[in-house]
SERONU-413623 format. One record per residue (C-alpha): x, y, z; residue number from 1; residue in three letters. Coordinates in pm, 1 decimal, m for minus. Layout:
N
+----------+----------+----------+-----+-----+
:       px :       py :       pz :   n : res :
+----------+----------+----------+-----+-----+
:        X :        Y :        Z : NUM : ala :
...
+----------+----------+----------+-----+-----+
END
This chain:
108
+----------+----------+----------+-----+-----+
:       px :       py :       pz :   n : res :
+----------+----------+----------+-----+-----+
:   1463.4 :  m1228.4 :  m2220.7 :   1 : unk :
:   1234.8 :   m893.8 :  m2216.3 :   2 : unk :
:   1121.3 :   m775.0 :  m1897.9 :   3 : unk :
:    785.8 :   m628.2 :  m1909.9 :   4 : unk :
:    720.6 :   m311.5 :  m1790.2 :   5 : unk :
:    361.8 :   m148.5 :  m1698.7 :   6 : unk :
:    301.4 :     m4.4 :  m2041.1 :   7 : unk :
:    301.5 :   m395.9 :  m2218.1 :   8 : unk :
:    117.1 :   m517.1 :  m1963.2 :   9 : unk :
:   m295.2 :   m450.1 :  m1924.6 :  10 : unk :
:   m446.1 :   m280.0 :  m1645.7 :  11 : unk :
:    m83.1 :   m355.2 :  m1429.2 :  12 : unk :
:     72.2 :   m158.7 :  m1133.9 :  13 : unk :
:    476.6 :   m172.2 :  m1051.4 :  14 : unk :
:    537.4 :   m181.7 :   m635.8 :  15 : unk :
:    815.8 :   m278.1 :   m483.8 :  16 : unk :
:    952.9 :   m479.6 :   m826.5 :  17 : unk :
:    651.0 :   m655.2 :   m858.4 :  18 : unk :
:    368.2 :   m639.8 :  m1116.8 :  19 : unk :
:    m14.2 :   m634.3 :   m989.5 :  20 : unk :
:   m369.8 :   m643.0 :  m1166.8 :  21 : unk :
:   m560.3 :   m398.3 :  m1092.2 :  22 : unk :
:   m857.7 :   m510.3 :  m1181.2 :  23 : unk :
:   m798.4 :   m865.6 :   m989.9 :  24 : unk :
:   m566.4 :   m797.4 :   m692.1 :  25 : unk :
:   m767.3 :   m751.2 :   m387.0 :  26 : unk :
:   m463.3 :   m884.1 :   m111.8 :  27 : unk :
:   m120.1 :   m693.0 :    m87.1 :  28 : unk :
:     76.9 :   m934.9 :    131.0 :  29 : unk :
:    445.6 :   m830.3 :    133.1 :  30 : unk :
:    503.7 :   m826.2 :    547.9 :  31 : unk :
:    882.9 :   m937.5 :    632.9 :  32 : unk :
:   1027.2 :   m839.9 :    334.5 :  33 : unk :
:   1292.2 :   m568.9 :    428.7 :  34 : unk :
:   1177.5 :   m367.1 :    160.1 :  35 : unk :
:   1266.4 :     19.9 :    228.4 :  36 : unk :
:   1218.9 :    350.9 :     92.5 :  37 : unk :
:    824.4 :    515.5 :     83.3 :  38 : unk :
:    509.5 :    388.2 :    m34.5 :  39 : unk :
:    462.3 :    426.1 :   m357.7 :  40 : unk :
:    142.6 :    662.3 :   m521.7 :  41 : unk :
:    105.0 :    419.9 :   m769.7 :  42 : unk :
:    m89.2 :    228.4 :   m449.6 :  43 : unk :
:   m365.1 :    414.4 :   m506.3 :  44 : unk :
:   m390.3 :    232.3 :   m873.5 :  45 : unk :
:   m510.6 :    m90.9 :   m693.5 :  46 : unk :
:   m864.9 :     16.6 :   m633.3 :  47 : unk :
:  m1013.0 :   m321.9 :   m567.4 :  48 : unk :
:   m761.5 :   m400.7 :   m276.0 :  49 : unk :
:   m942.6 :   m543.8 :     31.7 :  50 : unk :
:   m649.6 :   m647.2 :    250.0 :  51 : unk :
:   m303.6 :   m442.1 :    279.6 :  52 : unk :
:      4.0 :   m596.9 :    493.1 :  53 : unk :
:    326.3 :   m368.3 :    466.5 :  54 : unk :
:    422.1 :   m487.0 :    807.7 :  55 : unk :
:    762.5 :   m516.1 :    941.6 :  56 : unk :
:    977.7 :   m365.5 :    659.0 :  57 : unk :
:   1163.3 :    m44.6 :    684.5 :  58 : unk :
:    939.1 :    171.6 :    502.3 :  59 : unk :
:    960.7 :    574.4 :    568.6 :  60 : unk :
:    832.1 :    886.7 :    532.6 :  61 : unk :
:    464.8 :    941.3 :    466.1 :  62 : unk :
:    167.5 :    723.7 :    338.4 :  63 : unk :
:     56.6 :    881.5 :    m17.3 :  64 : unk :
:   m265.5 :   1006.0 :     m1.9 :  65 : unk :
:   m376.0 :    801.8 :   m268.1 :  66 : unk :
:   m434.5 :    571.3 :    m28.3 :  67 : unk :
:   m758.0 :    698.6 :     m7.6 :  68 : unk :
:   m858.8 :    573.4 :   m380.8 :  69 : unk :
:   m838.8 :    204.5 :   m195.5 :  70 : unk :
:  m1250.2 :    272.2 :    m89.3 :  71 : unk :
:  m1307.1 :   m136.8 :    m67.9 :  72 : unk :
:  m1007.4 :   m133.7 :    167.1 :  73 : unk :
:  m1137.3 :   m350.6 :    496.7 :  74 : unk :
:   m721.8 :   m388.5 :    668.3 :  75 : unk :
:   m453.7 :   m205.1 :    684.0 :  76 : unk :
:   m160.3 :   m267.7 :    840.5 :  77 : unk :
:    151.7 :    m77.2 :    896.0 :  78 : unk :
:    344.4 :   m176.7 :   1226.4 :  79 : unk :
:    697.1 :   m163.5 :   1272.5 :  80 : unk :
:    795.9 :     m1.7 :    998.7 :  81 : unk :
:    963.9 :    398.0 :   1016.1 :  82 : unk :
:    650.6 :    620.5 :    883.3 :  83 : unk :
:    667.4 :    946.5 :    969.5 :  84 : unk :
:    398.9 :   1238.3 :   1018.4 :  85 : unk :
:     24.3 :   1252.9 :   1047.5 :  86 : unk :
:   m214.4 :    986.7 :    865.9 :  87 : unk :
:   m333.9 :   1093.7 :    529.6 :  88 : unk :
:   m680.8 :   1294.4 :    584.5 :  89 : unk :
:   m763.3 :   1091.9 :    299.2 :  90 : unk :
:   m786.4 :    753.9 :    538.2 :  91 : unk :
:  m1136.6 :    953.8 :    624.6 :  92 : unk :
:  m1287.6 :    825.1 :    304.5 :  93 : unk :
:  m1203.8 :    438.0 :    360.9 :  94 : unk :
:  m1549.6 :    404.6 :    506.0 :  95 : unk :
:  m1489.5 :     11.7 :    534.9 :  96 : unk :
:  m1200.1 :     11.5 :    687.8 :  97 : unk :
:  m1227.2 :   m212.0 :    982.2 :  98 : unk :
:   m861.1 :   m300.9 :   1092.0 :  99 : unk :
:   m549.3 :    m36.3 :   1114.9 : 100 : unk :
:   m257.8 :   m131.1 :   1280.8 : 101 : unk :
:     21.4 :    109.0 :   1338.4 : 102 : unk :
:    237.1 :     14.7 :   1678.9 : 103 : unk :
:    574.8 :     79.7 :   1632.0 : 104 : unk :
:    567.1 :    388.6 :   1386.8 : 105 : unk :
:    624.9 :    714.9 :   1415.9 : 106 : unk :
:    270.5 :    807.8 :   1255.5 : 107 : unk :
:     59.6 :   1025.0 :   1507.2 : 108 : unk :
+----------+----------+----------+-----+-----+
END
């Protein structure tokens, strides 16, 4: 059994273990998930994401600044998780962003 990796696969992203499309994945759902460490850049790759849930994991540090790339972006949310620092100054360009939650960080 071969596992693929980004390079065999078209137009894919790697976060968290998992492989998305980026031309076709507009939802990242992965709330509850205990999944740790920081954000990856490679979030920035997902340019037609609408809807972002990283919600009660044990994420750290900073958000990337890629982040900003994400210009369809309408949700993000980010609670109860361990983020550090300032917000991006990059979040400035997500000009239809509509929901941001962030209770129960450290982000300020």
């Amino acid at each position: 059994t071969t596992i693929a990796d980004s390079s065999t696969i078209p137009s894919s992203v790697k976060l968290s273990g998992r492989f998305y499309n980026s031309d076709t994945t507009t939802t990242l759902d992965e709330s509850e998930r205990n999944f740790g460490g920081t954000v990856s850049t490679n979030i920035g790759l997902l340019t037609n994401l609408v809807f972002i849930d990283l919600s009660n994991n044990q994420f750290r540090g900073k958000l990337p600044s890629e982040i900003g790339l994400l210009t369809n972006l309408i949700s993000l949310k980010l609670s109860f998780n361990g983020f550090s620092s300032t917000l991006p100054s990059e979040l400035g360009l997500l000009s239809k962003l509509i929901v941001l939650e962030l209770s129960e960080t450290n982000i300020r």
